[in-house]
N, C-alpha and C positions, 0 to 999 in steps of 0.2 A: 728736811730731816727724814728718814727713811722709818720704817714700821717697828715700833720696839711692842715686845713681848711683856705684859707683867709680869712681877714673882707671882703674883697670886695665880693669873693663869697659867703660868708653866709648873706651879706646885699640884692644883687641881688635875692638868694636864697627866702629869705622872704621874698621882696616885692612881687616877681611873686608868691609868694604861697597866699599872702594877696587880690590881685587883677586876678589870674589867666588868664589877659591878656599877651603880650608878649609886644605889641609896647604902653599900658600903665604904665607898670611897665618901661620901657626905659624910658618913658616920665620923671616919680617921680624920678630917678637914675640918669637924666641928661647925658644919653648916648643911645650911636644910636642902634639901635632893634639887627642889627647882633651881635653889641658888645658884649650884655646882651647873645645874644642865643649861643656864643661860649664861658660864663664863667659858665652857666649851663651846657653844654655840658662839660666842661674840671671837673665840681664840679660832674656829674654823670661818667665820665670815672675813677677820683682818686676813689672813693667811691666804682664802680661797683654795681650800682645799679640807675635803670631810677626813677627818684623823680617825674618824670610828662606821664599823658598818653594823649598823642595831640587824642582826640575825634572831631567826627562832629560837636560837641553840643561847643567844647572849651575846656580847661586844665583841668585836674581834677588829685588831686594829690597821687600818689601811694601808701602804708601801709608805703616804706620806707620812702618817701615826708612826710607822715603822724608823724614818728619818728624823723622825721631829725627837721623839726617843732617845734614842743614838746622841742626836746635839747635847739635848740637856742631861742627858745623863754625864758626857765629857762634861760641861762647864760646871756640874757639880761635882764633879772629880777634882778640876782643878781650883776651884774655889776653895776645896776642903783643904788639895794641898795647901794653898797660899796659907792658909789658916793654921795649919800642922806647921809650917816652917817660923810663921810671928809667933806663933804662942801654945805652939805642943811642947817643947821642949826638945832635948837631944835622946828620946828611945827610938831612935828607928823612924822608919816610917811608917806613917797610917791609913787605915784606909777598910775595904770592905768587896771581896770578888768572890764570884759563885762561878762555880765550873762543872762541867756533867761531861762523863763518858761514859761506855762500855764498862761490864765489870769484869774483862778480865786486865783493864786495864788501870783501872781505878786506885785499886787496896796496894797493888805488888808495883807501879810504876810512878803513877802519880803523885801519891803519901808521901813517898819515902824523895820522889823530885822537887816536895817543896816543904820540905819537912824542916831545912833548916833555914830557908828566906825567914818563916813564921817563928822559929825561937830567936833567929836575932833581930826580931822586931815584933817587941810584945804588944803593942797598938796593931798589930793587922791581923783581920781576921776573914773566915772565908768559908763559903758552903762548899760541899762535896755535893754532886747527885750522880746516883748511877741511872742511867734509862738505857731501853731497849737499841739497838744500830741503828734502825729506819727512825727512831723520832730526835737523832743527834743534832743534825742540823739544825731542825726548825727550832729547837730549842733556841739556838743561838739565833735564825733569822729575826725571832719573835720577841728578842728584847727577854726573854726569860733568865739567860744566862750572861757571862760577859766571855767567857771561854768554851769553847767543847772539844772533844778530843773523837776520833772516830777514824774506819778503817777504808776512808776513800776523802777523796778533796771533794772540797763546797764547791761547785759552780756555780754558786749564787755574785752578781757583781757586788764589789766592795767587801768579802771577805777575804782576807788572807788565809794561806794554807802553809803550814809549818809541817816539815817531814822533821818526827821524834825518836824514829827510828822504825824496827820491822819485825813483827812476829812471825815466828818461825813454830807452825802448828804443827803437832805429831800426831800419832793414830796410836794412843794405849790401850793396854789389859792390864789386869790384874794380876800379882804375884800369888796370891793367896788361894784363890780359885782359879778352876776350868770350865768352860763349857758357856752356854751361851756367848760364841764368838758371831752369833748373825746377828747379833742385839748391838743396835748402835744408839747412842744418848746423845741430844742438842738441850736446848734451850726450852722450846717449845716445837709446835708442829710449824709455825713458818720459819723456822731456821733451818736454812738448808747449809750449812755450813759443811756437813759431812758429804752431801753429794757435793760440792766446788771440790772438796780434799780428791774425792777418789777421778774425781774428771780431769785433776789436772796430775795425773799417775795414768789413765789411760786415754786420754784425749775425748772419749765417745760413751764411757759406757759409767752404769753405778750396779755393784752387787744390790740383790735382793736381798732387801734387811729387816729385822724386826725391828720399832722404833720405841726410847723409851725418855723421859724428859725430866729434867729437872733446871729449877731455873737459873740458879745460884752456881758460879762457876767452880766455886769450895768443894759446894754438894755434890756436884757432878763428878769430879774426880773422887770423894769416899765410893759414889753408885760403883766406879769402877772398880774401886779398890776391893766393894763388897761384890765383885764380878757380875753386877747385874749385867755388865755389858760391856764394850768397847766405847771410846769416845777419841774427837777429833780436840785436841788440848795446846795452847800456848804452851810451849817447851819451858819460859823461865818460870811456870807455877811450880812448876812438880820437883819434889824434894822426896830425899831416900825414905823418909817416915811416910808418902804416899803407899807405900807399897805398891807399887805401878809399874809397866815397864813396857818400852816401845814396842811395837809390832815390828818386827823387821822386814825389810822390803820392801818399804815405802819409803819416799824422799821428803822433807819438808814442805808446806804448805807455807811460801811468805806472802805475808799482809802488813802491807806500808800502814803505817800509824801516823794522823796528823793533827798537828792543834788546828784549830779555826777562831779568829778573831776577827772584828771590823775592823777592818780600816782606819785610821783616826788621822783630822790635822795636827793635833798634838798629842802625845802621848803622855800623862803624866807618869812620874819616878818610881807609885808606887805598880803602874801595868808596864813599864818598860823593866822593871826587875822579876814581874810575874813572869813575863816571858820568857827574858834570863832563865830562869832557875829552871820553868818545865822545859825550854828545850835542851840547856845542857844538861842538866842531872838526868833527865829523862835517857837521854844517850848514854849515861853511863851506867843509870840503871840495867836499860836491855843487855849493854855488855857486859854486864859485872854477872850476873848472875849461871852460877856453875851448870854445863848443860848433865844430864840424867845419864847419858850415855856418852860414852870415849868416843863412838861413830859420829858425835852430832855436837859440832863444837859452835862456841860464841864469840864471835869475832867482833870488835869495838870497829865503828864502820869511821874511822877516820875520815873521810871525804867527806862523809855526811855532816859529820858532828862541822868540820872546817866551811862547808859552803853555809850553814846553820848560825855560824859566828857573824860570816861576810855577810849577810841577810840582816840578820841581826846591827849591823854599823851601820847599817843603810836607814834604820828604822829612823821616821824625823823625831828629833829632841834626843835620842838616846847619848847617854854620856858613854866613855871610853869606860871599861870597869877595869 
């Protein structure tokens, strides 16, 4: 008979991976610190493999911790389904997924791409988080998340990369004021996003600029509006009440957008409809939304959306919808 796992160790197992304390996961487990550190101990001896690397800094969990993760988080996905299908009853389906991206993708794409899975199914529920581009990925390599959305593919092995469509950046000012046009507005001081815009307009070179920041992508577009500056802006935010209006003589700036997920042997019904809904709505969002300027139009990228389906049929467990 081959090596089984207890529930007790795999519960223990995943609350310390969830909180990566040792004497607050004892807290949540209702048992005393040694207890919990000698059913890790006994779950890394059958296994043969350390799932945690005790650092200065605290717990951080190993490639194998990383794996082990992943499983039991599926087999309690599917177990909850079996259990929603005996005895939830007929609302929908249930269930629980946390997802982080960028924000200028978050509010204006995402919301409104799963805004109606979640009213026709009042049993499912789900985090937002917005974080920074550079910490997208690990969020989801590190078991934090179940989804992330961001503006380059994972080359990490076993996750998938979903193209959701493509922002298409423009270079605004303000209607309202003049002056201050060497003032350019990012993020913070490591987002270079506005030198990528102007290098790929002259191959080699970036204007001398004054720099000013704001972190909130909302914010940043009022900064303009109140003419503190020029900014490098997703085209579908901006609406005629921005008071803004493109710089002209410059060409778009596009940046492919992709979901990232693990890999799974099975997929349960309720993350094979998560998928569903951010990738098609997601595509209909980018195209639905009226561009600012008659020069700079939004075109629904058909081929995208259709290779997006065929990807989609291929997922294993997914039903026809």
């Amino acid at each position: 008979m081959g090596t089984r796992l207890s529930s007790a160790q795999i519960e223990s197992f995943m609350t310390l991976a969830r909180v990566l304390n040792f004497s607050r996961a004892a807290e949540l487990l209702h048992v005393s610190q040694p207890a919990l550190t000698k059913r890790i101990q006994n779950l890394e001896e059958t296994l043969g493999q350390a799932l945690f690397m005790r650092l200065r800094g605290g717990l951080q969990l190993t490639e194998s911790g990383r794996i082990l993760q992943r499983h039991a988080a599926s087999v309690e996905r599917q177990e909850q389904e079996l259990l929603d299908d005996l005895v939830g009853g007929s609302e929908g389906i249930a269930g629980f997924f946390r997802l982080v991206s960028f924000s200028s993708c978050l509010r204006s794409i995402l919301i409104p791409a799963i805004g109606g899975l979640l009213r026709d199914n009042p049993r499912l529920s789900c985090q937002f988080v917005k974080a920074e581009v550079h910490e997208l990925h690990e969020l989801l390599i590190d078991g934090k998340v179940d989804f992330s959305v961001s503006l380059s593919e994972c080359e990490r092995m076993g996750v998938e990369n979903v193209r959701l469509g493509t922002e298409r950046n423009v270079l605004i000012e303000s209607t309202r004021y003049d002056g201050r046009r060497d003032c350019y507005i990012d993020h913070d001081p490591r987002d270079n996003f506005t030198e990528r815009f102007f290098l790929i307009q002259t191959g080699s070179t970036v204007p001398t600029m004054l720099r000013a920041y704001f972190d909130d992508i909302y914010g940043l577009i009022d900064a303009v509006s109140e003419g503190i500056g020029r900014a490098v802006v997703p085209l579908h935010l901006l609406r005629p009440e921005h008071q803004v209006r493109l710089v002209p003589g410059f060409r778009p700036y596009e940046v492919p957008v992709f979901l990232h997920h693990h890999t799974q042997p099975y997929y349960t019904k309720m993350r094979r409809l998560v998928i569903d809904s951010l990738v098609r709505e997601s595509a209909r969002c980018y195209a639905s939304h009226r561009p600012l300027d008659a020069g700079v139009s939004a075109v629904a990228d058909d081929a995208l959306i259709a290779a997006n389906r065929r990807r989609l049929r291929s997922v294993p467990g997914r039903e026809e919808s």
